[in-house]
N, C-alpha and C positions, 0 to 999 in steps of 0.2 A: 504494500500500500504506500508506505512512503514514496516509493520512486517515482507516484504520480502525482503525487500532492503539491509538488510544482505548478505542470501545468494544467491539472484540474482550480487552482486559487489562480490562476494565469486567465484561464476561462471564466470563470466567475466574476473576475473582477471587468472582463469584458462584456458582461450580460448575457455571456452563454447560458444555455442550460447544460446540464450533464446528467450523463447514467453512467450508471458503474457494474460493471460485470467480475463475479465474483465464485472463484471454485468454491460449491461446495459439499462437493464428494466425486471420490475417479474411483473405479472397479476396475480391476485388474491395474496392467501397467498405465501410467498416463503423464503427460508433458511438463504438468505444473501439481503442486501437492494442493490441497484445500487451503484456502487463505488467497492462494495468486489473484490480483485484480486487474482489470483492465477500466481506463476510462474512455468516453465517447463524448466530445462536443456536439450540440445540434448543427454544427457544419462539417462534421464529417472529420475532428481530429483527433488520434488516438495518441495513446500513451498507456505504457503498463502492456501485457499479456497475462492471455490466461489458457494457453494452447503451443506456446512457443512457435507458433502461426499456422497451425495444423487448422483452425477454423475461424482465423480471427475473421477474416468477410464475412460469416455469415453471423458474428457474434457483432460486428458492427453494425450490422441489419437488423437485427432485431434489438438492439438498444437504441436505435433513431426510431424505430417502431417504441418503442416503452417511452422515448421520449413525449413522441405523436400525442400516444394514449393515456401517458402519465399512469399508469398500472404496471405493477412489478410482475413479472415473470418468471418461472423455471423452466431451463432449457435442458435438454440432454444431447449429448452429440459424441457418436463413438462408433467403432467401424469392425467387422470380422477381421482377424486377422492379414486376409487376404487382400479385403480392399482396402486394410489401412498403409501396405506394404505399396499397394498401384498410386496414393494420392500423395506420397511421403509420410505417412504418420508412423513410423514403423513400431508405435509404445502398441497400436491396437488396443487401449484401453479405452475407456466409457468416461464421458466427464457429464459433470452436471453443472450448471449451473445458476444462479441466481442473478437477474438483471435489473435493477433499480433506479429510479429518476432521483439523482441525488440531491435530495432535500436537509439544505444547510439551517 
């Protein structure tokens, strides 16, 4: 979390809005342990992971969606072995996680 706290108050202080995408739980092997954050500006800038970029697009997609909607979310995004080996994810683990409009 610290590592974002930059420019998530970077944002803020520009009248961005933010969501914050945050592991928490991975089954089997997986990229980041429970705790990894990632943040999303309403225009589109990230900072933080929470996949070591194994699905951050679509994790930034759906937190401009949670921005949209102002409603938090739980994602899950994880791949059989096999096709996690085709897209690079080679952990083949399961993440879960929680995406929120971050309210200061």
């Amino acid at each position: 979390m610290k590592e974002i706290l930059a420019d998530v108050d970077r944002w803020l202080a520009a009248g961005e809005r933010v969501a914050i995408a945050r592991v928490i739980g991975v089954e089997g092997s997986g990229p980041r342990d429970p705790g990894a954050a990632m943040a999303v500006s309403a225009s589109g800038e990230v900072a933080g992971s929470v996949s070591g970029g194994c699905v951050e697009g679509a994790v930034v997609v759906e937190a401009l969606e949670v921005l949209e909607s102002g409603e938090s979310r739980v994602r899950t995004f994880g791949y059989s072995d096999d096709e996690a080996f085709a897209v690079g994810l080679t952990c083949g683990g399961t993440l879960h996680l929680l995406i929120e409009p971050l309210d200061w």
